[in-house]
PyMOL Python script that loads the backbone (N, CA, C, O; Angstrom):
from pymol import cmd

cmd.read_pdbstr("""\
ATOM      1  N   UNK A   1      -4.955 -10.286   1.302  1.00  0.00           N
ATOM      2  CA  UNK A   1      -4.919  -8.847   1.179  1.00  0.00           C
ATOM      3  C   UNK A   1      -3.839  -8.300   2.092  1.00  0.00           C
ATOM      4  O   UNK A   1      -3.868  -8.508   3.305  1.00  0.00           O
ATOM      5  N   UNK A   2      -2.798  -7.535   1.442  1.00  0.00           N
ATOM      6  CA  UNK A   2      -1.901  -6.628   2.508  1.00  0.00           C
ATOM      7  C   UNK A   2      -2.329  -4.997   2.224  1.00  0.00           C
ATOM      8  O   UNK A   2      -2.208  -4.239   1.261  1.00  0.00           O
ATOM      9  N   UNK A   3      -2.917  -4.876   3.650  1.00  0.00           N
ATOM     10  CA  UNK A   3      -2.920  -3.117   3.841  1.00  0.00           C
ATOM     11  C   UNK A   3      -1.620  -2.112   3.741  1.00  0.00           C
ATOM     12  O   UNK A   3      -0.571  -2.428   4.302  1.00  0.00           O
ATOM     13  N   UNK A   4      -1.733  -0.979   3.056  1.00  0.00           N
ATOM     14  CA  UNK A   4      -0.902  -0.865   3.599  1.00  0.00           C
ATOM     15  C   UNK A   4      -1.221   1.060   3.519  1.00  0.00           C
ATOM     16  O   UNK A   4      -1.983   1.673   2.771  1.00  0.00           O
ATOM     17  N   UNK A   5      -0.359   1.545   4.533  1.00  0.00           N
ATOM     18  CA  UNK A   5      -0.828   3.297   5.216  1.00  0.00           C
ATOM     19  C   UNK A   5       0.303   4.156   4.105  1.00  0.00           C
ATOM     20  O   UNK A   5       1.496   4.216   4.400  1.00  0.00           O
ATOM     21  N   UNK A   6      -0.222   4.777   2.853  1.00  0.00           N
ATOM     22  CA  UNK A   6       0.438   5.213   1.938  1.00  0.00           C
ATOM     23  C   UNK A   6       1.177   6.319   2.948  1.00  0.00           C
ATOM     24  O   UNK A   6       2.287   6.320   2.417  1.00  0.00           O
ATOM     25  N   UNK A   7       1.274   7.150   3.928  1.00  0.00           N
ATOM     26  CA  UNK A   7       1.466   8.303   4.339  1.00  0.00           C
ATOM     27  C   UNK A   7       3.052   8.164   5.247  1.00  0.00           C
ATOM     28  O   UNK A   7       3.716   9.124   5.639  1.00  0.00           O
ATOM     29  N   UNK A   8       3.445   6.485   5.453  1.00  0.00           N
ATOM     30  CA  UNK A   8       4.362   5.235   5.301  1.00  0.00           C
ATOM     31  C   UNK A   8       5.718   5.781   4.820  1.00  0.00           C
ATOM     32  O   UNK A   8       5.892   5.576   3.619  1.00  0.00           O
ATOM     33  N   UNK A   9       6.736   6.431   5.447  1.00  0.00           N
ATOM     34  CA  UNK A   9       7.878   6.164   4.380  1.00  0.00           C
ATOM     35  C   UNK A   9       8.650   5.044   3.919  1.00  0.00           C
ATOM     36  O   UNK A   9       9.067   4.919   2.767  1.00  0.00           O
ATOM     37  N   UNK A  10       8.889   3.916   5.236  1.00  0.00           N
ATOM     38  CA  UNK A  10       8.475   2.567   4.758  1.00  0.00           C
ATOM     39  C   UNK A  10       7.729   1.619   4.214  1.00  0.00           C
ATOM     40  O   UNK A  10       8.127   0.530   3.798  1.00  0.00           O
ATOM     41  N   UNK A  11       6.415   2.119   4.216  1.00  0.00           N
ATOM     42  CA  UNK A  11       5.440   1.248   4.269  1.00  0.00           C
ATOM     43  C   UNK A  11       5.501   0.498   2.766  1.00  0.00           C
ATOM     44  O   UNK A  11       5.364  -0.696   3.031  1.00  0.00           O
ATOM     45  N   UNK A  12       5.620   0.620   1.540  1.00  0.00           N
ATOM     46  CA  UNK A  12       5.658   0.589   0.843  1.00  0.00           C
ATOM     47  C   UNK A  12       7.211  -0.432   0.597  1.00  0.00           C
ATOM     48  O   UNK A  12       6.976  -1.421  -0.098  1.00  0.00           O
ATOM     49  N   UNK A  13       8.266  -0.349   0.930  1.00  0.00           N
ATOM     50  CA  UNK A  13       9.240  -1.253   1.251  1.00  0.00           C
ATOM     51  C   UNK A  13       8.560  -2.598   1.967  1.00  0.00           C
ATOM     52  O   UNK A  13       8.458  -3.693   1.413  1.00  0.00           O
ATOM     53  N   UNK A  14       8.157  -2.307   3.194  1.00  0.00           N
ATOM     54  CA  UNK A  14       7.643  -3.704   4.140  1.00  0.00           C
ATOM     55  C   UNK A  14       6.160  -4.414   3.084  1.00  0.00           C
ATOM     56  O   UNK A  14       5.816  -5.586   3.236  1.00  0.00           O
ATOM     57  N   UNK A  15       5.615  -3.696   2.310  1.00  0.00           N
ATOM     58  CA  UNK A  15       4.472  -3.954   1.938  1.00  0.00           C
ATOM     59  C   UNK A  15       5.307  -5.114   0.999  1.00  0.00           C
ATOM     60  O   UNK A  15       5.380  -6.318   1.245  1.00  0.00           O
ATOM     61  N   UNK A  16       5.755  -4.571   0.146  1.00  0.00           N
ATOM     62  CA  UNK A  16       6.954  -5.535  -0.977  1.00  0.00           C
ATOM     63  C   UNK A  16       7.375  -6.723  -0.112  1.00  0.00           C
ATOM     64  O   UNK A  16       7.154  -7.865  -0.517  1.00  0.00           O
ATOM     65  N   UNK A  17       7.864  -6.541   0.849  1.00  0.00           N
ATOM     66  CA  UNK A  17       8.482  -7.388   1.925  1.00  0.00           C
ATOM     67  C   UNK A  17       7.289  -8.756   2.213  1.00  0.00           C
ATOM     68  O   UNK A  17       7.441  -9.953   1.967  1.00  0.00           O
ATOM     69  N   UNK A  18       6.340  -8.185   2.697  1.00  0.00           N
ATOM     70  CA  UNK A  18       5.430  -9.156   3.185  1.00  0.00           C
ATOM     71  C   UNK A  18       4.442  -9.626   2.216  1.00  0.00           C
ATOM     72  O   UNK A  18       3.766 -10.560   2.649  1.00  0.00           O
ATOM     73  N   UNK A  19       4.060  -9.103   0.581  1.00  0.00           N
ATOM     74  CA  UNK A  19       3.492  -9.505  -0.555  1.00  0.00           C
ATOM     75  C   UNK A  19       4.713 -10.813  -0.694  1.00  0.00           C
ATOM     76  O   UNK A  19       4.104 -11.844  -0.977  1.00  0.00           O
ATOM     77  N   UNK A  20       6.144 -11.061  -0.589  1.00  0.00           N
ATOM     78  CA  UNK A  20       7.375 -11.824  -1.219  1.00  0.00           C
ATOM     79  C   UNK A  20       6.823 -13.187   0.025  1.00  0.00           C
ATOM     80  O   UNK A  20       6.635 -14.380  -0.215  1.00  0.00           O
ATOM     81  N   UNK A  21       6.701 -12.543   1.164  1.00  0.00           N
ATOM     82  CA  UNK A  21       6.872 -13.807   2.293  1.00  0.00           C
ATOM     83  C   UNK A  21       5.637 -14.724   1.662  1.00  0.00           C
ATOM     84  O   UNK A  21       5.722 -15.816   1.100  1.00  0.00           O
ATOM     85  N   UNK A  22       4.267 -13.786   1.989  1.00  0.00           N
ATOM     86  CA  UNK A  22       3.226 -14.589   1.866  1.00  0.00           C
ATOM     87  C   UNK A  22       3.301 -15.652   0.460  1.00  0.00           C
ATOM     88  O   UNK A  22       2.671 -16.704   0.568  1.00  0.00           O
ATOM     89  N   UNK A  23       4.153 -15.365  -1.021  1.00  0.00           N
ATOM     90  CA  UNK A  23       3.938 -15.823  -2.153  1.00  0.00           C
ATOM     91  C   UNK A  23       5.182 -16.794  -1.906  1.00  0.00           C
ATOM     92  O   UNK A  23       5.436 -17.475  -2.899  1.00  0.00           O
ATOM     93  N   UNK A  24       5.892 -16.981  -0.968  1.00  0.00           N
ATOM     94  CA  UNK A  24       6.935 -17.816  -0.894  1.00  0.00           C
ATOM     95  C   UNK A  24       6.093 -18.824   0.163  1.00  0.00           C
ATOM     96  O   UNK A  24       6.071 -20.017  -0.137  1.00  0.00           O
ATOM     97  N   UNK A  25       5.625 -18.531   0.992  1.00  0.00           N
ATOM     98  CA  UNK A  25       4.863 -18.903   1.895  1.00  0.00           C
ATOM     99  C   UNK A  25       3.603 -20.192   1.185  1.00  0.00           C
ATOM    100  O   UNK A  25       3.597 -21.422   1.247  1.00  0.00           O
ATOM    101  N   UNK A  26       2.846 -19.405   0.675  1.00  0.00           N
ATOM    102  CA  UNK A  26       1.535 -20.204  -0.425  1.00  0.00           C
ATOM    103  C   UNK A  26       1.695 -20.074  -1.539  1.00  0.00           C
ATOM    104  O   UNK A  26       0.511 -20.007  -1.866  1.00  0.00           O
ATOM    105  N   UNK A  27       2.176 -19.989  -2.349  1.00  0.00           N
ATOM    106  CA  UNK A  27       2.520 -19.455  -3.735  1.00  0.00           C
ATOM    107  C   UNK A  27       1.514 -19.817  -4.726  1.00  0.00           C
ATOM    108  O   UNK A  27       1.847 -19.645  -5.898  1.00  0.00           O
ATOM    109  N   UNK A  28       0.204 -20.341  -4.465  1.00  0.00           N
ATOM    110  CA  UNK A  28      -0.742 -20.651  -5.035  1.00  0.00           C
ATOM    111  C   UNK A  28      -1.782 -19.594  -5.043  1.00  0.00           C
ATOM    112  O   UNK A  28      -2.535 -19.378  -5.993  1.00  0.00           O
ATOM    113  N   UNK A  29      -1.771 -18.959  -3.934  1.00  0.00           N
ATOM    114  CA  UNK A  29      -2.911 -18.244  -3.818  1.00  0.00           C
ATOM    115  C   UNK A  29      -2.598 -16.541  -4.134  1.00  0.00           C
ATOM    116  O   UNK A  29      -1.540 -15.946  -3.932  1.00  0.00           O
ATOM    117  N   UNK A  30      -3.894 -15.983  -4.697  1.00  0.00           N
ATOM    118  CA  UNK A  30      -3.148 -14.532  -4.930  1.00  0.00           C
ATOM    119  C   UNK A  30      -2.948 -13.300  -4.015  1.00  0.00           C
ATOM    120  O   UNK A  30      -3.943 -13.194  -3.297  1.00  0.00           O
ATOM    121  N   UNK A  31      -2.088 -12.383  -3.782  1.00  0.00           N
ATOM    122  CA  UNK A  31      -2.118 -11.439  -3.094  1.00  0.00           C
ATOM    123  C   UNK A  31      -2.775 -10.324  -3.676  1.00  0.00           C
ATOM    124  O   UNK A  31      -2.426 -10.150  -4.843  1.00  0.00           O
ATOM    125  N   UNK A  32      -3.672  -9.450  -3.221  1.00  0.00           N
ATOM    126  CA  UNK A  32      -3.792  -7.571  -3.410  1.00  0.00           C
ATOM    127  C   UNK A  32      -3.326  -7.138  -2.359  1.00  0.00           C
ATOM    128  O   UNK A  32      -3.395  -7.667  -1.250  1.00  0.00           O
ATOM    129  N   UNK A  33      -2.553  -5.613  -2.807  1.00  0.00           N
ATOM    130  CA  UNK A  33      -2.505  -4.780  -2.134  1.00  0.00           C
ATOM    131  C   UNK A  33      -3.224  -4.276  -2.242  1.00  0.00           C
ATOM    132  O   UNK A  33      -3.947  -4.462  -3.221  1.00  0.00           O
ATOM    133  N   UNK A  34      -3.523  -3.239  -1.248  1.00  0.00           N
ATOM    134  CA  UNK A  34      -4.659  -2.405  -0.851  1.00  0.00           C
ATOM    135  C   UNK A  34      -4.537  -1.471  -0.306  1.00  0.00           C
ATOM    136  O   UNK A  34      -4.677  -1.629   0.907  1.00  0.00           O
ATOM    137  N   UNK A  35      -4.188   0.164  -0.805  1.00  0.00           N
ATOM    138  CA  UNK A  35      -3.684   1.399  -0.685  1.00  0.00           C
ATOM    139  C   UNK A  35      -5.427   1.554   0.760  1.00  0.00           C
ATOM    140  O   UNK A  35      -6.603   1.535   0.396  1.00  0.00           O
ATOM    141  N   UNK A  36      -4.930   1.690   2.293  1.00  0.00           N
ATOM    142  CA  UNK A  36      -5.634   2.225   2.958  1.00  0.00           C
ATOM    143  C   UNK A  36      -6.529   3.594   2.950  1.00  0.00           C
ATOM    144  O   UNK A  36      -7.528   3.927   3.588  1.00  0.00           O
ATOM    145  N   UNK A  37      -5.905   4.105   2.161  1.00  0.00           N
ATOM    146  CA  UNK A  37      -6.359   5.790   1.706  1.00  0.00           C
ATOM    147  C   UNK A  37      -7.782   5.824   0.432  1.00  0.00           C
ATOM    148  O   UNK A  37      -8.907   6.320   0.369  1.00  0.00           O
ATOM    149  N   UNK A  38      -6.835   4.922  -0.491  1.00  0.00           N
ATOM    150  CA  UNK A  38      -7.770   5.129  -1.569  1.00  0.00           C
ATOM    151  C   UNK A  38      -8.451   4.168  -2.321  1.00  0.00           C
ATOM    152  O   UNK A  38      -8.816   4.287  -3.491  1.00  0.00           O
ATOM    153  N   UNK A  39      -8.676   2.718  -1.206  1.00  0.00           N
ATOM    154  CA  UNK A  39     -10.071   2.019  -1.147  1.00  0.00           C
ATOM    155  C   UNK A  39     -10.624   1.934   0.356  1.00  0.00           C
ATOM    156  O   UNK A  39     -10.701   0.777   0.770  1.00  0.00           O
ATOM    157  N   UNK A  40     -11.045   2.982   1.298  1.00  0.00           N
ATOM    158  CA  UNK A  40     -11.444   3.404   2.046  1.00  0.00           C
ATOM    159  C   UNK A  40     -12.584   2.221   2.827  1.00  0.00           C
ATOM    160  O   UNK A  40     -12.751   1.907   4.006  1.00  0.00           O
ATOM    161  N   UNK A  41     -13.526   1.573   0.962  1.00  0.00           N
ATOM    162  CA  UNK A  41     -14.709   0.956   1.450  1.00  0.00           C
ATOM    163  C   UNK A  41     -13.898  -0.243   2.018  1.00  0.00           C
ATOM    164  O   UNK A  41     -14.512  -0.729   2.969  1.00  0.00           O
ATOM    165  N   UNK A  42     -12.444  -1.043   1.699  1.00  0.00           N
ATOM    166  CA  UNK A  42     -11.878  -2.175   2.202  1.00  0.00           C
ATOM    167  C   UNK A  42     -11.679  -2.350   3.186  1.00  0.00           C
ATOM    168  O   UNK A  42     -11.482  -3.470   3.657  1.00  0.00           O
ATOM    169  N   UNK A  43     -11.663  -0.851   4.075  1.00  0.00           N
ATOM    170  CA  UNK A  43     -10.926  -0.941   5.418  1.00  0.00           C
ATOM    171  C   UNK A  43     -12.262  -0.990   5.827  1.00  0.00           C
ATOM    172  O   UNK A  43     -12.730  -1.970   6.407  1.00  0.00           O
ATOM    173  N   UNK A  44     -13.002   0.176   5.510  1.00  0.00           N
ATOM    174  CA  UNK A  44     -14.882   0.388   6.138  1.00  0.00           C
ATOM    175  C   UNK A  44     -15.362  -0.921   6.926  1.00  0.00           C
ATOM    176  O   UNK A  44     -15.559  -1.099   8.128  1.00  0.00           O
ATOM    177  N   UNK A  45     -15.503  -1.930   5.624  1.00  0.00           N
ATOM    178  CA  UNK A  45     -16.367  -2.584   5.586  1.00  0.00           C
ATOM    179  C   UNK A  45     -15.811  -4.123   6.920  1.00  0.00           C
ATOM    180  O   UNK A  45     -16.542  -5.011   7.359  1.00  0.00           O
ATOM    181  N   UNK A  46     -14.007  -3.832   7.269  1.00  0.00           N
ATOM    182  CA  UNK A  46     -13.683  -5.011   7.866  1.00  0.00           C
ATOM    183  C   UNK A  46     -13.179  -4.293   9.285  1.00  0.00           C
ATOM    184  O   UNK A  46     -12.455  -4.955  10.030  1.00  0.00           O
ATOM    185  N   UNK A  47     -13.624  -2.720   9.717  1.00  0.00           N
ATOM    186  CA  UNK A  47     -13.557  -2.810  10.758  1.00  0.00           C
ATOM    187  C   UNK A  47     -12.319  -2.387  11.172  1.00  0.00           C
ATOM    188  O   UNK A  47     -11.880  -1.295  10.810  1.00  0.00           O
ATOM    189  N   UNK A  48     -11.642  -3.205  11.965  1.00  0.00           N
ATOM    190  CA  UNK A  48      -9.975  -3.309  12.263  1.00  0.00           C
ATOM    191  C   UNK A  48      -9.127  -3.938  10.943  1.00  0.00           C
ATOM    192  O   UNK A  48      -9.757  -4.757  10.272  1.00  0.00           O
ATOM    193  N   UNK A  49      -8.124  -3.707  10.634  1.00  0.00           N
ATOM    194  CA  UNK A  49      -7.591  -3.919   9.746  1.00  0.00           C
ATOM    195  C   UNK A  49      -6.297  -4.107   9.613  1.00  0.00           C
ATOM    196  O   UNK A  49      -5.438  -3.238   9.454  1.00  0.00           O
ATOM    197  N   UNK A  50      -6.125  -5.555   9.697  1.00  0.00           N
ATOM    198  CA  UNK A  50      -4.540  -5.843  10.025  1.00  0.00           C
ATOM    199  C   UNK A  50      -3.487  -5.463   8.940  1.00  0.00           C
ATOM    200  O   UNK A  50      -3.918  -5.066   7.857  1.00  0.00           O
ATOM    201  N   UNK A  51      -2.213  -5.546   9.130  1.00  0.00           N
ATOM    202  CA  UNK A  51      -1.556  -4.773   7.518  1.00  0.00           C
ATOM    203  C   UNK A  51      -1.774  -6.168   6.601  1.00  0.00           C
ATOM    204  O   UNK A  51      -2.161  -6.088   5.435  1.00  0.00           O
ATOM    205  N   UNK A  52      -1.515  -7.319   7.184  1.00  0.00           N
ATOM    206  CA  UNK A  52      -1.860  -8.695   6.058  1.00  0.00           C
ATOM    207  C   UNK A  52      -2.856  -9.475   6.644  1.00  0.00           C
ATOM    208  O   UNK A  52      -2.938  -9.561   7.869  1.00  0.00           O
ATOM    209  N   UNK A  53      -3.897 -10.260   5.619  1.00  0.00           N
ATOM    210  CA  UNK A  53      -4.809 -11.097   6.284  1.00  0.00           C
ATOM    211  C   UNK A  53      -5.131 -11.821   4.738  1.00  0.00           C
ATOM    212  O   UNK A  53      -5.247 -11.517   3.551  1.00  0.00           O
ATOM    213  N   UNK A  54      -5.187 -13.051   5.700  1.00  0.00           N
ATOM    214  CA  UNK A  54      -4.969 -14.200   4.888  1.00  0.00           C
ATOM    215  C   UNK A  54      -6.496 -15.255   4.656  1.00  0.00           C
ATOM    216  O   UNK A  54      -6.628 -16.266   5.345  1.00  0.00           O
ATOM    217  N   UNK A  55      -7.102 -15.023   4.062  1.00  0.00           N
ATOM    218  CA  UNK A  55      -7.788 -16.003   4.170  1.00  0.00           C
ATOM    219  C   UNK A  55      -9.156 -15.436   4.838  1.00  0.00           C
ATOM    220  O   UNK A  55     -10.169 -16.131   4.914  1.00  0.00           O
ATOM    221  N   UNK A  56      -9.076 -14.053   5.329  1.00  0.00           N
ATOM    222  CA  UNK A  56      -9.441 -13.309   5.894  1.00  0.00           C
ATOM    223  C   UNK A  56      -9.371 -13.399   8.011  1.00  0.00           C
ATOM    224  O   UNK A  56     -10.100 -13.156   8.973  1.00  0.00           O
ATOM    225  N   UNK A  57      -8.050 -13.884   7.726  1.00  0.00           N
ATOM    226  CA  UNK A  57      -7.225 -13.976   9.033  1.00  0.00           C
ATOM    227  C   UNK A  57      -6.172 -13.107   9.146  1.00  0.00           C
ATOM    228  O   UNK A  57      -5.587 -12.725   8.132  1.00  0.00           O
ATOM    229  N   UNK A  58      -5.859 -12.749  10.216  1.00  0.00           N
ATOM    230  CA  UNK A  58      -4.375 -11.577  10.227  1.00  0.00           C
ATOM    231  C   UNK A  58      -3.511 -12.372  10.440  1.00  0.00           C
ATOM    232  O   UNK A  58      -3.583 -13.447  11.036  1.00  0.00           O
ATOM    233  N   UNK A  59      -2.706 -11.907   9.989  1.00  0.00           N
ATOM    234  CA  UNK A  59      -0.981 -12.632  10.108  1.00  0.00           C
ATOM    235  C   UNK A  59      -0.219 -11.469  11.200  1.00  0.00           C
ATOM    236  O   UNK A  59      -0.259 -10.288  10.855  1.00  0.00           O
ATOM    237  N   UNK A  60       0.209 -11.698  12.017  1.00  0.00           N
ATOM    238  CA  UNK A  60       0.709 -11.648  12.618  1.00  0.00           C
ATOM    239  C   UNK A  60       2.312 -11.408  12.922  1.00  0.00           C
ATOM    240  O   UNK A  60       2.937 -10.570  13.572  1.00  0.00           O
ATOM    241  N   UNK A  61       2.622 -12.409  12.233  1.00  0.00           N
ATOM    242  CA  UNK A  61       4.442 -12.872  12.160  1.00  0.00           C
ATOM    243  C   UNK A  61       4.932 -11.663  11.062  1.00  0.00           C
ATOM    244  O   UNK A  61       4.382 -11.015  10.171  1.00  0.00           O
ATOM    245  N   UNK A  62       6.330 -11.749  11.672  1.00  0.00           N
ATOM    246  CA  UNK A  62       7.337 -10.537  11.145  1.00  0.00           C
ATOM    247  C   UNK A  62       7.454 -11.550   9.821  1.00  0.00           C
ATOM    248  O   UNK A  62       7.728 -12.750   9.833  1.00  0.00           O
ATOM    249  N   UNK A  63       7.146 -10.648   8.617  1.00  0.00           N
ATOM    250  CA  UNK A  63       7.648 -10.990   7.841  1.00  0.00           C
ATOM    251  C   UNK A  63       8.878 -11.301   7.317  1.00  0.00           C
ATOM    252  O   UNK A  63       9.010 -11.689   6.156  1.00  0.00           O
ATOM    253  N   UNK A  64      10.170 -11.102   8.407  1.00  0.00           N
ATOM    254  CA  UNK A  64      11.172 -11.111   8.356  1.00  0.00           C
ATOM    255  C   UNK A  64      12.023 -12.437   8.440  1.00  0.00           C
ATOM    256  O   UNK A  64      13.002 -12.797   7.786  1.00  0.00           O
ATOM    257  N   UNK A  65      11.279 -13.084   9.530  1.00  0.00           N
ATOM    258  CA  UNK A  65      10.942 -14.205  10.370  1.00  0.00           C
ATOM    259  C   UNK A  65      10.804 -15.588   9.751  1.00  0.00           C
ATOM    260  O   UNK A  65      10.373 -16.602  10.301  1.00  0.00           O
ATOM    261  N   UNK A  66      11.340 -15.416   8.252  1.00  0.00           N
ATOM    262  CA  UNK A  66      10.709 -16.526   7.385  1.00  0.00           C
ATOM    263  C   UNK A  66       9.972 -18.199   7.863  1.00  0.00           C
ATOM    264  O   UNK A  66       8.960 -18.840   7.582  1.00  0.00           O
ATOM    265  N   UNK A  67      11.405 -18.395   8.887  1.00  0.00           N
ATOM    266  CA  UNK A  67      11.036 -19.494   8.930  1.00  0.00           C
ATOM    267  C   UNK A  67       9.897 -20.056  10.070  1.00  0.00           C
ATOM    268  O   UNK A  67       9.692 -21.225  10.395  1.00  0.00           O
ATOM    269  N   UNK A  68       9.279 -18.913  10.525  1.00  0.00           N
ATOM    270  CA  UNK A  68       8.214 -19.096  11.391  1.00  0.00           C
ATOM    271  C   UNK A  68       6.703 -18.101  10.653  1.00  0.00           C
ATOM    272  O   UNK A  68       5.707 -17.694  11.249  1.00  0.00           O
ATOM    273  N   UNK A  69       7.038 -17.978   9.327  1.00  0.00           N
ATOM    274  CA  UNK A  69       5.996 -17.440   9.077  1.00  0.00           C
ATOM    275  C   UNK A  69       4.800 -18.380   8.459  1.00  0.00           C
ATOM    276  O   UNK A  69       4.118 -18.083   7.479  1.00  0.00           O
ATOM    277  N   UNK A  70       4.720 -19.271   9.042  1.00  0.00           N
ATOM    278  CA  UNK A  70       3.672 -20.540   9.257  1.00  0.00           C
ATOM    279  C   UNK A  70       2.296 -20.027   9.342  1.00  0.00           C
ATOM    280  O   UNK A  70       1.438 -20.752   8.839  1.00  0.00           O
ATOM    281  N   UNK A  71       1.858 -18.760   9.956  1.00  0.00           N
ATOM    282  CA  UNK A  71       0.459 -18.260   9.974  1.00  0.00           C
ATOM    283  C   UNK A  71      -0.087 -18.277   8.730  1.00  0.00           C
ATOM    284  O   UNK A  71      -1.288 -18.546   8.738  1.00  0.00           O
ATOM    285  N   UNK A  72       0.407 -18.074   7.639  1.00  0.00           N
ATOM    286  CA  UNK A  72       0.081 -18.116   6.489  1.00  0.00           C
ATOM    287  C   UNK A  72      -0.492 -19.203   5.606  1.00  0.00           C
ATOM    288  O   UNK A  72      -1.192 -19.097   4.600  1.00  0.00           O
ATOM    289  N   UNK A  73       0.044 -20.432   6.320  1.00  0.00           N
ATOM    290  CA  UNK A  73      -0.638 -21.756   5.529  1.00  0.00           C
ATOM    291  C   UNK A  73      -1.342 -22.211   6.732  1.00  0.00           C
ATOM    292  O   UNK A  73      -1.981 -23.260   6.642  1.00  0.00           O
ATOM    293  N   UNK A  74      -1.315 -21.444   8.074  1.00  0.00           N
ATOM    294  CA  UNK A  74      -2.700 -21.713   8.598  1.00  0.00           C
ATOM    295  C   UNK A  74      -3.605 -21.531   8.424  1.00  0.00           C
ATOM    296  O   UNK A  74      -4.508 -22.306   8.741  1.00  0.00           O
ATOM    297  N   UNK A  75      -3.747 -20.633   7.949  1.00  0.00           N
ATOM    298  CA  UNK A  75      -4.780 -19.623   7.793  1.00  0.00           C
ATOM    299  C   UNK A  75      -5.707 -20.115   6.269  1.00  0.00           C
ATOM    300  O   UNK A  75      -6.842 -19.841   5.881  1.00  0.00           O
ATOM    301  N   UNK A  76      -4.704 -20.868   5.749  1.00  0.00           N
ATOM    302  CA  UNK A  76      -5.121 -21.629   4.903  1.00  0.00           C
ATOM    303  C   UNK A  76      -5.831 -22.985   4.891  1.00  0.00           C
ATOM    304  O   UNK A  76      -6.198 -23.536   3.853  1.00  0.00           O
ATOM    305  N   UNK A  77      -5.976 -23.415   5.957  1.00  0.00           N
ATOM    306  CA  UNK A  77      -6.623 -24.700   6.783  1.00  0.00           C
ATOM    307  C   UNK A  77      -7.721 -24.436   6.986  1.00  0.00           C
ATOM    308  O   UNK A  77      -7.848 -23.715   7.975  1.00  0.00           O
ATOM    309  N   UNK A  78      -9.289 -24.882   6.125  1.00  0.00           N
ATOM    310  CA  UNK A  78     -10.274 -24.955   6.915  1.00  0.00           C
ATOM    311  C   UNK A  78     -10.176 -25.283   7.812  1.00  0.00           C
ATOM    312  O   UNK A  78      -9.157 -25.781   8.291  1.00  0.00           O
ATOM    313  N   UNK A  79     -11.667 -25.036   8.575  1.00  0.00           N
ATOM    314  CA  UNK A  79     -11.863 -25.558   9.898  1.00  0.00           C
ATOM    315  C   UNK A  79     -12.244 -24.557  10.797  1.00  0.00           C
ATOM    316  O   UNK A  79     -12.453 -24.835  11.978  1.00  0.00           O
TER     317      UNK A  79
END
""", "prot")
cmd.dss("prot")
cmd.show_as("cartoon", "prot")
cmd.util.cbc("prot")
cmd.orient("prot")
């Protein structure tokens, strides 16, 4: 799931940005976005709410960062 704060004049650019990393990243698994505003119960129900979370882990890493954006197939590691 990537959050993201519609009210954002970027946000919506970086959201694109970090939906591309994560599917380059795992490309198996699926992404939603998730407009913060107007599924309210998504954010409700998890509290703090990172802009990406994987697995139901936050990622952390700049999506920019490709080649250290490794959180992503961690997060994919039981255990």
């Amino acid at each position: 799931m990537i959050f993201y704060d519609p009210s954002c004049p970027f946000c919506m650019y970086f959201t694109e940005q970090v939906k591309s990393a994560v599917k380059e990243a795992a490309p198996n698994i699926p992404v939603r976005v998730v407009n913060m505003f107007e599924e309210r119960d998504e954010v409700e129900q998890r509290g703090y709410v990172p802009l990406c979370a994987v697995n139901g882990k936050p990622i952390t890493a700049f999506f920019m960062d490709r080649e250290n954006f490794h959180e992503v197939k961690a997060a994919l590691v039981k255990g």
